[in-house]
Every structure is written in structure tokens, then in C-alpha cells.
C-alpha positions in Angstrom: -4.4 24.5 2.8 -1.5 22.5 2.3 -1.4 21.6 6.5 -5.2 20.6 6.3 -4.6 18.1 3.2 -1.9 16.4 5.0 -3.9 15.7 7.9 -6.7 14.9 6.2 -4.5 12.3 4.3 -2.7 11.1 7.2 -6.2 10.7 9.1 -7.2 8.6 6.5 -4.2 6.4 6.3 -4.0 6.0 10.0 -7.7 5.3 10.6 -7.7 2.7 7.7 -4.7 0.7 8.6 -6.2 0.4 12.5 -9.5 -1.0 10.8 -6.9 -3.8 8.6 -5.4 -4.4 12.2 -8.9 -4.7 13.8 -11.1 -5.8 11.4 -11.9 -9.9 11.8 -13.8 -9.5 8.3 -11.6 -10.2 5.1 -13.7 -8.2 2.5 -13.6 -5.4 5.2 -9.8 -5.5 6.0 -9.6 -5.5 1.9 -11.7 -2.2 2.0 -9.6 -1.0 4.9 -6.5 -1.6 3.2 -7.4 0.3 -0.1 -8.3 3.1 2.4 -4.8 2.9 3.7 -2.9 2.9 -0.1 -5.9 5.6 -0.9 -4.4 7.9 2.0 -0.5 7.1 1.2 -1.0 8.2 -2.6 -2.7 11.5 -1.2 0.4 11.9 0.7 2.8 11.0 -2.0 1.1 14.0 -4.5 1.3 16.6 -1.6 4.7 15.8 -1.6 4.4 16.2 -5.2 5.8 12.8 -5.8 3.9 12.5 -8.6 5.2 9.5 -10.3 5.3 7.7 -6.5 1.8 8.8 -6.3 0.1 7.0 -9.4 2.3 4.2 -9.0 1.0 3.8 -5.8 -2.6 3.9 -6.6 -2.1 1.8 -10.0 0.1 -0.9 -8.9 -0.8 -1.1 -5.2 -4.4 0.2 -4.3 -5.8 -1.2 -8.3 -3.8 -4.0 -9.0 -2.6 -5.9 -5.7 -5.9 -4.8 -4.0 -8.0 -6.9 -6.5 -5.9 -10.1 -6.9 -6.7 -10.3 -3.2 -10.3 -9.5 -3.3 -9.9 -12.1 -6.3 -8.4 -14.7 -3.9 -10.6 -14.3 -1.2 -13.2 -15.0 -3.7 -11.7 -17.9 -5.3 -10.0 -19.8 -2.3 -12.8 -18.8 0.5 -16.0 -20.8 0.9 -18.1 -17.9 2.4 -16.5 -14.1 1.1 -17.9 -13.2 4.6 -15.1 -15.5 6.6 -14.1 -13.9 9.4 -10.4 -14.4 11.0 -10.3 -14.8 14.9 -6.2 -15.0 16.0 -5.1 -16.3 18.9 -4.9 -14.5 21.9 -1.3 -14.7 22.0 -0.6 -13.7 18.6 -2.6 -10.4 19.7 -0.6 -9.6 22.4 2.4 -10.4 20.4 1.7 -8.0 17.7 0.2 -4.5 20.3 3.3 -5.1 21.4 5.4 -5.4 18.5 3.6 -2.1 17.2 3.9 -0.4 20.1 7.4 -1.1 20.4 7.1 0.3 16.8 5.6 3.3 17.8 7.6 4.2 20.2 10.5 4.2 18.3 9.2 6.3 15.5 7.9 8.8 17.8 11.4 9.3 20.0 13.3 9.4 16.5 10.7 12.3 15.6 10.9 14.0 18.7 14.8 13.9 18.9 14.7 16.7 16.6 18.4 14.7 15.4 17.1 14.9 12.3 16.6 17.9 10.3 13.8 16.7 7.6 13.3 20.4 6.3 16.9 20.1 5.5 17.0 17.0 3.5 13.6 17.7 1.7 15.0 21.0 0.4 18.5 19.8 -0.8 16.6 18.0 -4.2 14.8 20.6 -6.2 11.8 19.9 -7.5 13.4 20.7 -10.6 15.9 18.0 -11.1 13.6 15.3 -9.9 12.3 12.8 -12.4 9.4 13.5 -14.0 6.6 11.2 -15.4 7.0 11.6 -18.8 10.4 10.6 -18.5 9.5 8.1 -16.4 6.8 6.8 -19.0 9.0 6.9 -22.3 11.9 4.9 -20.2 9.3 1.9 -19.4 8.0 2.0 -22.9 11.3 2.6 -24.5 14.5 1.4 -23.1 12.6 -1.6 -20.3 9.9 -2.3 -22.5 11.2 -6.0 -22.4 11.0 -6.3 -18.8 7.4 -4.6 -18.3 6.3 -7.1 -20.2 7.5 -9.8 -18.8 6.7 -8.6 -15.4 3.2 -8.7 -16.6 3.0 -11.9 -18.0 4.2 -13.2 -14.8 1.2 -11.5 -13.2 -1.1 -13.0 -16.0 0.6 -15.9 -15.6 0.4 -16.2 -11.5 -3.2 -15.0 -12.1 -4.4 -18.0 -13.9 -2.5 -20.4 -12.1 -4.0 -19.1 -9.0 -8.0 -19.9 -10.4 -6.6 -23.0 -11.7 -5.7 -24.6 -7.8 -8.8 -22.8 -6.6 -11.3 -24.5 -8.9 -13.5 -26.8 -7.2 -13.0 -30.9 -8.7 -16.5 -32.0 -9.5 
């Protein structure tokens, strides 16, 4: 069962982040792109990365995915703008991700790397949990989570102040 969540998971993060590559439509490469953080965070809890895992979909897929939509919105005249690269800046980056491929798939084929190994040397067991994770951010850094968001709040309504139109 495990084996058929993982490649259900990496389906969905593969397929979504070659529709943020292909897509020419901003709100749908937005939609692609929560697809692809969507897909990484299913990954993350099958690796029961739990902490990883909600970070990911909190910080990432809610947060950073809707101050984008948000400045599409504010800074585009039609939310429907479409983005046409140049040709050569196409062929630049198929090549650069081939390239990419490429070396991903020889490093996993080496078989160099033993990645059974290394998972199993960290139990489960000794890892942090959230809890932990939790009382630490609202105990010993609650200073700088707080000021991490203000400068979010902060970045936020800077951000609709230079988009505003001058009447």
C-alpha cells in the first residue's frame, strides 16, 4: 500500500510541476504549483516526516501559494495574463533540466549510494517530534516567530500599498 501512495504522490508532484513548466496561464501555473507542494507534503508523511510534512503544506502550499495568487491579483491588469518566453530562454531551460535529469538519474542508477542504509541509521524514535517541535517555537523562539511574521504582515501591506492604482 505503502509502494502505491508513493507513486501516487510522486505522480502528482511530477505531473504538477510539468504543468508550472508548461503552463503560459499565471492563475494556472499557481494551481499547478499548489499541486506540486500538495504532492511533496504527501511524500514528506509517507516518509513520516511529519513535522516536514505540515510545514510544507502550511508555510509553502497555504501561505507562499496565496501571497502570489494575491500579487497576481494586485499587480496584474487581467488575472488571466498569460506569459509567452522567448524562444531562446525555452531552449535554454529543456536543456538546463535535462542536463538536470540526467544527472539525477545516473546518480540513482550508480547504485554508489546506498539510501536504505542511510534511511535506517535514524530511528524513527530519536527523531524530533512535533510536539517538541511546537512547545520550542512557542516557548524558547517565540521572539523570532513573531517577528518573522510581522515581517510577512509587514511585506504584505507594503506590497498592496505599490500596487494600488493613483486615481
Amino acid at each position: 500500500m505503502d509502494d502505491l501512495a508513493f507513486y501516487i504522490f510522486a505522480a502528482i508532484s511530477v505531473g504538477s510541476a510539468f504543468g508550472v513548466v508548461v503552463s503560459q496561464n499565471i492563475v494556472r501555473t499557481a494551481l499547478f504549483l499548489l499541486g506540486t507542494l500538495g504532492g511533496v507534503a504527501g511524500l514528506y508523511f509517507l516518509l513520516d516526516a511529519n513535522l516536514i510534512a505540515v510545514i510544507q503544506l502550511i508555510v509553502y502550499a497555504g501561505g507562499t501559494l496565496i501571497l502570489i495568487v494575491f500579487g497576481i491579483m494586485l499587480t496584474s491588469k487581467s488575472p488571466w495574463a498569460e506569459f509567452k518566453p522567448p524562444k531562446g530562454q525555452i531552449v535554454l531551460a529543456a536543456l538546463v533540466g535535462l542536463l538536470m535529469f540526467i544527472g539525477i538519474t545516473s546518480l540513482t542508477l550508480s547504485g554508489d549510494v546506498n539510501w536504505a542504509a542511510r534511511a535506517t541509521k535514524t530511528p524513527l524514535a530519536t527523531s524530533p517530534k512535533v510536539a517538541e517541535a511546537g512547545e520550542a517555537l512557542l516557548t524558547t523562539y517565540l521572539v523570532p516567530f513573531e517577528v518573522a511574521s510581522v515581517l510577512l504582515l509587514v511585506v504584505m501591506i507594503g506590497a498592496a500599498y505599490l500596487a494600488k492604482t493613483e486615481k
